[in-house]
C-alpha positions in Angstrom: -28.5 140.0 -12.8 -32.0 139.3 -12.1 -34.4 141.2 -14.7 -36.7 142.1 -11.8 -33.8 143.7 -9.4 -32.1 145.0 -12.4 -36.3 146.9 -12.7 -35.9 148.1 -9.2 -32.8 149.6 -9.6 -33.4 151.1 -12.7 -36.2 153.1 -10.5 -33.6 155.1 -8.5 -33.5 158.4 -9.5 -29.7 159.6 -8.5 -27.3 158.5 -11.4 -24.8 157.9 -9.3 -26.4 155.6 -6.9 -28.4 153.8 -9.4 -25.0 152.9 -11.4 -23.4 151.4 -8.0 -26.2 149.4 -7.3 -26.6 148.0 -11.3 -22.9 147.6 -10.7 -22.8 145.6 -7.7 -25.8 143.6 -9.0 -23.7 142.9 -12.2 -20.6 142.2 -9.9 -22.2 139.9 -7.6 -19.4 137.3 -6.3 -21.7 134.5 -4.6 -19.1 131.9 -4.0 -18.6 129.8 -2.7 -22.2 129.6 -2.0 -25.3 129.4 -4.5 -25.8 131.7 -7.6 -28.1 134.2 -7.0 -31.2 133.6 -8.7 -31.2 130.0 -7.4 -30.7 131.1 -3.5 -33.6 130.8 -1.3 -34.6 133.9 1.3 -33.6 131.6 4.5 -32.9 128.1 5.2 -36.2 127.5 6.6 -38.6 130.1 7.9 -39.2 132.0 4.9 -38.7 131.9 0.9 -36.8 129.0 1.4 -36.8 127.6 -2.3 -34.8 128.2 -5.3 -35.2 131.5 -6.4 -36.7 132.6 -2.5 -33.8 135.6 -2.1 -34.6 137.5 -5.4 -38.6 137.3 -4.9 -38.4 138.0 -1.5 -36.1 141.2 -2.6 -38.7 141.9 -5.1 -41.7 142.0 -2.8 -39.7 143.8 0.1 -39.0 146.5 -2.0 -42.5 146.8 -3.6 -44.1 146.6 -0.2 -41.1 149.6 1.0 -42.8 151.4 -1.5 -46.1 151.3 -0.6 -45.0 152.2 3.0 -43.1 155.5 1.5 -46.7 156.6 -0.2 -47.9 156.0 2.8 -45.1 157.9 5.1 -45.9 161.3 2.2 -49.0 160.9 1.7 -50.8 160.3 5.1 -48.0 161.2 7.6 -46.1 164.6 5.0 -43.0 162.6 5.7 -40.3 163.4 2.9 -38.7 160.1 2.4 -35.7 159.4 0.1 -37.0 156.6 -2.0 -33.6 156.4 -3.8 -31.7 155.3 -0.2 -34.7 152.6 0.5 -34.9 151.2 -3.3 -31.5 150.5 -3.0 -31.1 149.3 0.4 -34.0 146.7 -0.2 -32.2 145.7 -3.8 -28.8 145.4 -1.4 -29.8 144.2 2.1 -29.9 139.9 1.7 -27.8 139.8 -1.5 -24.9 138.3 0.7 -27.1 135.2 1.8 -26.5 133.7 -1.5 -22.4 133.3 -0.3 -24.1 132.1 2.9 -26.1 129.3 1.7 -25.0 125.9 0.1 -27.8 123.5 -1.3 -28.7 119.8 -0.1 -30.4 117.1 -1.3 -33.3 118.2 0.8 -33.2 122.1 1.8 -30.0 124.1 2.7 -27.2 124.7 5.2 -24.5 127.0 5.5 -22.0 127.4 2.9 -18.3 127.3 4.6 -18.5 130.9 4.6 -21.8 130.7 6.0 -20.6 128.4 9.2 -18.2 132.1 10.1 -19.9 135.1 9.0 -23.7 136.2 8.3 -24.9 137.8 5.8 -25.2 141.4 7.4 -21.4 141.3 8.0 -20.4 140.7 4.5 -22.9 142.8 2.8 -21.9 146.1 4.8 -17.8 145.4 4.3 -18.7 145.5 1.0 -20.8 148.6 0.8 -18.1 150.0 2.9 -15.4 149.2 0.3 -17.6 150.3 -2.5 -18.0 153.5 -0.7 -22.1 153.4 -0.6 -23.3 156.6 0.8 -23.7 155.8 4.8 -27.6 156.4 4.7 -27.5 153.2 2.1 -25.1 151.7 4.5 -27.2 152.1 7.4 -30.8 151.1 6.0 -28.7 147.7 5.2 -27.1 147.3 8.6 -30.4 148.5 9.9 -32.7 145.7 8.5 -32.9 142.9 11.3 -34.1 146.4 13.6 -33.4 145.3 17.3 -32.1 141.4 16.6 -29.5 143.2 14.3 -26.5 145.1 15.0 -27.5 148.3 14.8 -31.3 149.7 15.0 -32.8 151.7 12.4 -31.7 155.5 13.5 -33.6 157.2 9.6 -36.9 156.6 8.2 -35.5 154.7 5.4 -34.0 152.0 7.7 -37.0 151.8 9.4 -39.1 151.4 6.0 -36.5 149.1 4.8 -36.7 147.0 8.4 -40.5 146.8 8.3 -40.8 145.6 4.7 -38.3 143.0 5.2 -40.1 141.8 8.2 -43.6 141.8 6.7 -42.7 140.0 3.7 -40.5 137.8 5.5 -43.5 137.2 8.1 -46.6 136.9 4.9 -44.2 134.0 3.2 -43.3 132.3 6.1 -46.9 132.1 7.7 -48.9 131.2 4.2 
């Protein structure tokens, strides 16, 4: 498990949640696709080295932060930090059995050629019996180019951090 994700989730403040997410972290089946910490973020438009998925997780979830101080602080908005620390840590972690590695950049892994990311992640969470706020945030993150749109405040913090990171790497 990543020392920086394994950081993030020790930040959650419910037990129980933050021992299913350090689980799944510590659980991770990747194949047949990359490990982990060697994934990129995406194939091409953003964090798309070795290593790209878990810093863009990182920075997503820092920047989701800084959006909840600003939802409380600014707006009075109660936000439950615990739902969008672990949605972040959760959302992508799927691309890594999406991906397979070239000589030059990626491509899909075999699993990646039938099913995305979003699909897999959520039929795991579902199995693992995430609570559905957790669930939602995850299925939530693409916002209107995914399959559902964010319907809480914590999927919509967890979709606009993913974007802007997604958008500040890709650009610079």
């Amino acid at each position: 498990m990543p020392k920086e994700l394994e950081e993030l989730a020790r930040r959650i403040r419910k037990k129980s949640l933050r021992r299913k997410v350090l689980k799944f972290l510590k659980e991770l089946d990747t194949s047949p696709g990359l490990p982990l910490e060697e994934s990129p973020g995406g194939k091409t438009r953003h964090h798309a080295y070795p290593g790209g998925l878990v810093q863009h997780t990182y920075a997503m979830t820092k920047l989701a932060l800084f959006l909840c101080d600003i939802a409380e602080e600014v707006y009075g908005w109660k936000v439950d930090r615990d739902t969008v620390i672990a949605a972040c840590i959760l959302h992508d972690l799927m691309k890594a059995a999406t991906y397979s590695a070239l000589e030059e950049g990626y491509d899909y892994s075999p699993l990646g050629e039938r099913l995305d990311h979003v699909s897999l992640i959520i039929a795991e969470l579902r199995k693992e019996k995430f609570p559905m706020d957790v669930v939602h945030a995850v299925a939530a993150h693409h916002g209107d180019k995914g399959p559902v749109t964010p319907k809480t405040l914590e999927a919509l913090i967890v979709h606009l951090a993913d974007f802007m990171d997604a958008k500040l790497n890709g650009m610079v």
